[in-house]
TORTIZA-801929 format. One line per 5 residues: for each residue x, y, z of C-alpha. Coordinates in steps of 0.25 Angstrom, whole numbers, plus 5000, padded with zeros to 4 digits. Layout:
! TORTIZA-801929
X Y Z; ...
***
This chain:
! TORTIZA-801929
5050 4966 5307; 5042 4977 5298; 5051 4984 5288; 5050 4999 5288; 5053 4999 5273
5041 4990 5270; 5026 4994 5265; 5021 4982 5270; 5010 4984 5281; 5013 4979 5294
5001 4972 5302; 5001 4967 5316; 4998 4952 5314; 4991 4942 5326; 4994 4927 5323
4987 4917 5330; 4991 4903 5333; 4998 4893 5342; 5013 4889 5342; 5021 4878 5349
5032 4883 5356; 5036 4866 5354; 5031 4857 5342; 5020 4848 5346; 5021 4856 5359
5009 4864 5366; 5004 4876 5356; 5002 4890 5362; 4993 4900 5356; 5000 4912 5348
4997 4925 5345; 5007 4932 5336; 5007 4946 5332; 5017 4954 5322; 5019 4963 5311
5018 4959 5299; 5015 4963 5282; 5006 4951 5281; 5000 4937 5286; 5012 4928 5280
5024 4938 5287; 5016 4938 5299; 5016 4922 5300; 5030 4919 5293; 5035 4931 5306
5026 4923 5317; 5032 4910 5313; 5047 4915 5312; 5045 4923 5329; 5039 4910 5333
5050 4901 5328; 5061 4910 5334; 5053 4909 5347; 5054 4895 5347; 5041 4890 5344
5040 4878 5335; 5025 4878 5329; 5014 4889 5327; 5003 4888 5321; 4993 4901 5316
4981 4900 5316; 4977 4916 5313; 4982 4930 5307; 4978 4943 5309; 4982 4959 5309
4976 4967 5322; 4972 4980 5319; 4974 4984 5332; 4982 4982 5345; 4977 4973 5355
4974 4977 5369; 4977 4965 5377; 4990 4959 5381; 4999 4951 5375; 4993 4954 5362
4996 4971 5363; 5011 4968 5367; 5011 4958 5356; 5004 4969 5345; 5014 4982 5349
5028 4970 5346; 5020 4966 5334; 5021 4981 5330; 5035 4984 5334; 5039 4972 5325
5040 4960 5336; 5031 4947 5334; 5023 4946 5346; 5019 4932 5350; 5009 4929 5360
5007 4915 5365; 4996 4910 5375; 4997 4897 5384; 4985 4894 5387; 4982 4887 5372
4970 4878 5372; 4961 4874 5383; 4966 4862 5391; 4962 4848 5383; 4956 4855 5372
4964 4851 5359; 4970 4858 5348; 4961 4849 5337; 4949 4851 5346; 4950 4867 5344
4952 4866 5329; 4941 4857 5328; 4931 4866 5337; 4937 4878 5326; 4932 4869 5315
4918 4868 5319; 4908 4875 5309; 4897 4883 5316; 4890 4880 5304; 4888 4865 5306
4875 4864 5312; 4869 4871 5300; 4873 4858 5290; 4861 4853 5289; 4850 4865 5291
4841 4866 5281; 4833 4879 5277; 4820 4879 5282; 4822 4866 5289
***
């Protein structure tokens, strides 16, 4: 995956979302993590694993590098392939609690903690 030949840091990237392994299917959550120059190789390689594994959706919802190894299982496993060039993907089963909804969870992730102040006034 990472050219010798290439000046191109290499970082270890974490992205975090949900896939379906079949469309309109239950969603799992994800965690991927790989080598990569930057953001867009990093998505554009995650997508291109997770079709050749079969999954029909994903969706990401966060980017990052880590700076360090993890500890804790599977994410350590995961971390030592992403640096030997694999793309590591972790999937979780659990999902989201029993009856709670998908648009319910975005909807409690919209909410401004700031609401309550709309109509304060100084020295009121």
């Amino acid at each position: 995956m990472h050219d010798p030949d290439s000046d191109a840091p290499q970082g270890i990237f974490i992205i975090i979302g949900r896939v379906w392994p079949v469309k309109d299917g239950p969603e799992a959550p994800v965690h991927i993590l790989l080598a990569a120059p930057d953001d867009d190789s990093a998505i554009r390689t995650a997508l291109n694993a997770l079709a050749e594994r079969g999954y029909e959706e994903a969706e990401f919802d966060q980017i990052g590098t880590l700076v360090d190894a993890p500890d804790e299982e599977p994410h350590a496993s995961a971390y030592q392939g992403a640096c030997e060039g694999e793309v590591a993907i972790v999937t979780f089963a659990e999902g989201l609690e029993e009856g709670e909804s998908r648009q319910q969870k975005e909807e409690d992730e919209e909410w401004d903690p700031f609401s309550v102040l709309k109509d304060w006034k100084p020295g009121g």
